[in-house]
C-alpha positions as CSV (number, residue, x, y, z in Angstrom):
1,X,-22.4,-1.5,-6.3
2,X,-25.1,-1.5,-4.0
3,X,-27.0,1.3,-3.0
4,X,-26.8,0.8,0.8
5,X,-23.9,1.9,3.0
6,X,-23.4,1.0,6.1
7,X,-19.6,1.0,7.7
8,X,-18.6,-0.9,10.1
9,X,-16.2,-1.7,12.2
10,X,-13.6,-3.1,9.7
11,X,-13.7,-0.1,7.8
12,X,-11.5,1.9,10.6
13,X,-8.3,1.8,12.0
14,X,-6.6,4.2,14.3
15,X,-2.8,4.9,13.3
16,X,-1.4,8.4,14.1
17,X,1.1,7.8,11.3
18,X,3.7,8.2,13.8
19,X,2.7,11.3,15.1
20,X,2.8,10.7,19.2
21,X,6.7,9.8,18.7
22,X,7.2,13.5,18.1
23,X,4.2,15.4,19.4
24,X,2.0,15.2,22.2
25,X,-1.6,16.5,22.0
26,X,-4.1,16.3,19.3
27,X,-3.5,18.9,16.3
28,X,-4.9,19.3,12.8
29,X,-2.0,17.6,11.0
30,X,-4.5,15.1,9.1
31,X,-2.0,15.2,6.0
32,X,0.9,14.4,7.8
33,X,-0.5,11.7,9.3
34,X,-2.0,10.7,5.6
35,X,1.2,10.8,3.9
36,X,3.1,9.2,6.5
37,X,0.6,6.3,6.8
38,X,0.0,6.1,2.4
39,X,3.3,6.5,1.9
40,X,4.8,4.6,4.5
41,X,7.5,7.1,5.5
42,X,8.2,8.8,8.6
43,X,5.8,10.9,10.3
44,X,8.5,13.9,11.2
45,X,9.7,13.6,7.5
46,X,6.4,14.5,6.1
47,X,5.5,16.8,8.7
48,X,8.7,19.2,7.9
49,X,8.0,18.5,3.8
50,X,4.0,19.5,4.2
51,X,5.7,22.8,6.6
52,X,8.1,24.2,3.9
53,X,5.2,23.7,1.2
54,X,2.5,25.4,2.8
55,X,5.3,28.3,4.2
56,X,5.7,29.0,0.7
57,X,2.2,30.4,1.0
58,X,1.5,31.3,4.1
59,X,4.9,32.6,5.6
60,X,4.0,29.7,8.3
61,X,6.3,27.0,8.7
62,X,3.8,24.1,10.4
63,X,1.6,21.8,9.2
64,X,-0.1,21.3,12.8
65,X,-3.3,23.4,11.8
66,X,-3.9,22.2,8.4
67,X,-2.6,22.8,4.8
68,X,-4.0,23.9,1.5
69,X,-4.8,21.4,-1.1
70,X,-3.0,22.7,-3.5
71,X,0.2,22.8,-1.3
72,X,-0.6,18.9,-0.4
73,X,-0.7,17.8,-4.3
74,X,2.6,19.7,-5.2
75,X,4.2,17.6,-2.1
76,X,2.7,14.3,-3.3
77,X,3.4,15.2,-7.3
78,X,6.9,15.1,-6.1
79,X,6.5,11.3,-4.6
80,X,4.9,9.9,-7.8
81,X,1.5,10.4,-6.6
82,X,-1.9,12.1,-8.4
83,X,-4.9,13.1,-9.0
84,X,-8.0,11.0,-9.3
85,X,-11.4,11.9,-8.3
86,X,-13.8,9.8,-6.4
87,X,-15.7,7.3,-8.4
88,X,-19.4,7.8,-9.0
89,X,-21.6,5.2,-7.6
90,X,-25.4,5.3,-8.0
91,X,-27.5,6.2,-5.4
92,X,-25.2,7.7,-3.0
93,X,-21.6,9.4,-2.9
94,X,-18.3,7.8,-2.8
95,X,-17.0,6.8,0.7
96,X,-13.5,5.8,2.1
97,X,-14.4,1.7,1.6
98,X,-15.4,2.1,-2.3
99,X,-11.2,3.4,-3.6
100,X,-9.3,1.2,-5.0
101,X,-7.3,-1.4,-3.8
102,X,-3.6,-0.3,-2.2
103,X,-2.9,2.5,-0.8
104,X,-4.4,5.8,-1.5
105,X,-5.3,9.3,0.6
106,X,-8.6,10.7,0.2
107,X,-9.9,14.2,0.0
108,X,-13.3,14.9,2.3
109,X,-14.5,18.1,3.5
110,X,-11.8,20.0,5.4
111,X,-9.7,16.4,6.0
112,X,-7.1,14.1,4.7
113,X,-6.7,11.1,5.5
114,X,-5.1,7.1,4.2
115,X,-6.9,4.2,2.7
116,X,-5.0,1.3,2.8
117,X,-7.1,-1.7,0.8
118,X,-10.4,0.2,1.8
119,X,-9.7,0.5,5.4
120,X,-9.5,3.7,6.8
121,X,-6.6,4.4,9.0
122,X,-6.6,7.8,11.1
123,X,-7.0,9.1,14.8
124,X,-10.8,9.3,14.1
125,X,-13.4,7.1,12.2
126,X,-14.4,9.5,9.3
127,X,-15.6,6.7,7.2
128,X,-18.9,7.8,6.5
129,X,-17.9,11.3,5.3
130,X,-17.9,11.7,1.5
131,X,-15.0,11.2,-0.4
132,X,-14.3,14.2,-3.3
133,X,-11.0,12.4,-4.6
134,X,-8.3,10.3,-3.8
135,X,-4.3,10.5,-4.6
136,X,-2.7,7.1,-5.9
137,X,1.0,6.2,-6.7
138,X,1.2,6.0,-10.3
């Protein structure tokens, strides 16, 4: 791989995973969004899932303000997805463009968000933020 990065304008797309046909506003429901988008279900459906996991924890039924990433994986477990973290290139971290083909949803500092055949698809182009890990459909 080379040693230069430099995204551009194929490397984003903005999908809201179906979020504005339920909510209005912006909120911090990045995995929502993710696992609608990855794993091409409704947006609502995940939503409530992500909720009831991260009550478990929290006492808080929402996912609008975030979720742990513990709570995330258990959710995704349950849909066949896991684990894998983010290759290691040489010269510079792992990015959004360099996972696999397919679908995936990447972990990056205090975000989620879906990968679909290295394209980033999200309400914001965080393509040039490192990439710690990714979950893939086994």
């Amino acid at each position: 791989m080379s040693n230069n990065f430099s995204p551009n304008s194929s490397s984003f797309t903005f999908n809201d995973g179906g979020r504005s046909r339920y909510f209005k506003g912006r909120a911090g429901d990045c995995a929502a969004r993710a696992m609608s988008i990855a794993l091409e279900l409704d947006y609502k459906l995940c939503y409530d899932e992500l909720a009831k996991a991260h009550s478990a924890k929290t006492g808080k039924r929402s996912a609008r303000n975030g979720i742990y990433k513990d709570d995330f994986n258990v959710v995704l477990n349950r849909h066949g997805w896991v684990w894998r973290s983010a290759p290691k290139l040489d010269g510079r971290k792992a990015r959004s463009v360099d996972m696999p083909r397919g679908r995936v949803i990447v972990r990056m500092a205090r975000h989620f968000a879906a990968v679909v055949d290295g394209v980033l698809h999200d309400t914001w182009d965080s393509s040039n933020k490192m990439v710690y890990g990714y979950w893939v459909k086994e």
